[in-house]
C-alpha positions, 0 to 999 in steps of 0.5 A: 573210340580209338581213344579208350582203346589206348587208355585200356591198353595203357592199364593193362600193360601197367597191371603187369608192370610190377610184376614184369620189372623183376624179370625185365632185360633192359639196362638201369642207368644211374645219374653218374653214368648218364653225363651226356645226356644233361638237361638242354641248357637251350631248351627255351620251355620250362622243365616237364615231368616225364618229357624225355624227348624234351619237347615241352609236354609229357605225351605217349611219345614219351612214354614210347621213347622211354620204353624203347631206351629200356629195352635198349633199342638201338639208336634210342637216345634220352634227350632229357633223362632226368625228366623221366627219373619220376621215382626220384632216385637218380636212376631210371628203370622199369619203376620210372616207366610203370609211373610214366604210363599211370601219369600219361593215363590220368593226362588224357582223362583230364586234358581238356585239350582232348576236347578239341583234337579232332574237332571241325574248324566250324565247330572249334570256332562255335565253341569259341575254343579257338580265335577266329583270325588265323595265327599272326606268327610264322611258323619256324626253328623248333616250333616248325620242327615239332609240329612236323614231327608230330604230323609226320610230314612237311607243313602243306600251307594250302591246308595246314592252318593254324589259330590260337587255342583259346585257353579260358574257355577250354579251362587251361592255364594261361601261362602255356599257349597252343596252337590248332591245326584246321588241316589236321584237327589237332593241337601243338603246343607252342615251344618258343616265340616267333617274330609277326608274320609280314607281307609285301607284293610281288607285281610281275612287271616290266621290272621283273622282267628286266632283272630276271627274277623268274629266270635268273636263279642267281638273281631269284635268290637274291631277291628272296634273301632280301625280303627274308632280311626285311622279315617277309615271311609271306609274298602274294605273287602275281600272275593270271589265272591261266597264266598260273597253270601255263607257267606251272614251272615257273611258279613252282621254282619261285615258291619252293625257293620261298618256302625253303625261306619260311615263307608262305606265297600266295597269288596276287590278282587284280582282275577289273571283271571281279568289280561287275556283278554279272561277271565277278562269281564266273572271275572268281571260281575260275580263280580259286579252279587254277589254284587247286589245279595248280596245287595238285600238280606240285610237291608240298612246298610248291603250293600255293597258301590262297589267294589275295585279290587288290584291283585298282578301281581306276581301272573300271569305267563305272567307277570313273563314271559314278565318281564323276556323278558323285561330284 
């Protein structure tokens, strides 16, 4: 509904464009004036037509952006003013922003990826319009940076998770690849190639306690630069579930110093009860209870991103006693 609203805005303020352009107080700008705001020589996507703000799609932030430079808002900058120059006379005025705003209009009526903003997850997976594994990449650099533009705020790992857009089925070019977002339902565009996500085990042992690395911010630090040197980009951190809570600011500092390093932490638990049937839903829920408790008392970037069970089978008797019996 909300959808069609903008769309008959959109056409509405396009029929009095024309006639609006002969009385518009904005500025023109001609190609020799506009120097400063040649083509981005690192932009890493290729050029958009109408992709002002230079973010690898033409979308009604565009058309906004334009609009406001046109009005001379302050502090209003082109980022990559030829892309705007839809008229093709090396110049941009009121005429570029009337075929902006007819562009944008038939991009939304055709776009299939409207189809799947704002779908459930569930869904999005039944009409195979995603993959079912979550995306094998780090989000970082300007890919990191976009999508929080978009969102309006910080990546959440607890919620925000991200799968490849399955282009075939919804009828797209394979050449482009986007990424939906089951904490938000929406779609990103993905502007620039990150490396595979890579995890190690963080076992809060006798050695962790010897080198300090929960108390010693100078050895933390350290610590963390090397697993980002290595590419760690996820660290499953362990510590019980009551513990978790009872060291909420032990835990917090730990993960927002990974998080500042583009990594996602989640708790690691080994917890024997999880192998014994009449004990393991109890284990369990008791778990997953102290991590949304947890959660909900830090910032954004102190947040878990879920929780990653390895129990040592060693450590349970009936395993000892049936290997035993099995020879």
């Amino acid at each position: 509904m909300g959808a069609n609203i903008s769309v008959k805005k959109i056409l509405a303020v396009i029929s009095a464009c024309i006639l609006a352009s002969f009385a518009f107080p904005g500025r023109q700008t001609y190609a020799t004036e506009t120097d400063k705001n040649d083509r981005l020589n690192d932009t890493q996507h290729e050029p958009v037509a109408g992709d002002v703000n230079a973010d690898g799609e033409f979308s009604i932030l565009d058309v906004v952006l334009m609009q406001k430079w046109l009005l001379t808002v302050p502090d209003t900058e082109l980022a990559d003013w030829k892309a705007g120059d839809l008229c093709e006379d090396d110049r941009l005025d009121v005429f570029d922003l009337c075929l902006m705003k007819r562009a944008l209009i038939q991009t939304m009526t055709h776009n299939p990826l409207h189809s799947l903003i704002g779908m459930e997850y569930e869904d999005a997976v039944q009409n195979a319009y995603i993959s079912k594994s979550e995306y094998n990449y780090q989000i970082a650099g300007n890919l990191k940076s976009t999508i929080e533009d978009k969102m309006g705020r910080p990546l959440d790992y607890s919620i925000d998770r991200f799968y490849l857009v399955n282009n075939e089925n919804l009828g797209l070019n394979s050449d482009t690849k986007y990424l939906y977002n089951a904490g938000t339902m929406d779609v990103y565009l993905i502007n620039e190639e990150t490396k595979m996500n890579c995890a190690t085990w963080y076992w809060k042992g006798t050695k962790a306690t010897l080198y300090g690395l929960d108390d010693d911010m100078e050895k933390q630090s350290e610590f963390l630069d090397a697993m980002e040197f290595y590419g760690i980009t996820e660290i499953y951190y362990s510590i019980g579930a009551n513990k978790l809570v009872n060291n909420k600011d032990m835990v917090e500092v730990f993960v927002k110093n990974a998080y500042a390093r583009n990594m996602k932490v989640y708790l690691l638990t080994g917890e024997k009860t999880w192998l014994y049937e009449d004990s393991y839903q109890t284990a369990i829920y008791n778990m997953f209870d102290k991590v949304e408790e947890y959660n909900s008392l830090v910032d954004y970037d102190a947040r878990l991103a879920g929780v990653s069970y390895e129990v040592s089978p060693t450590l349970s008797k009936l395993f000892l006693i049936s290997s035993r019996v099995g020879g």
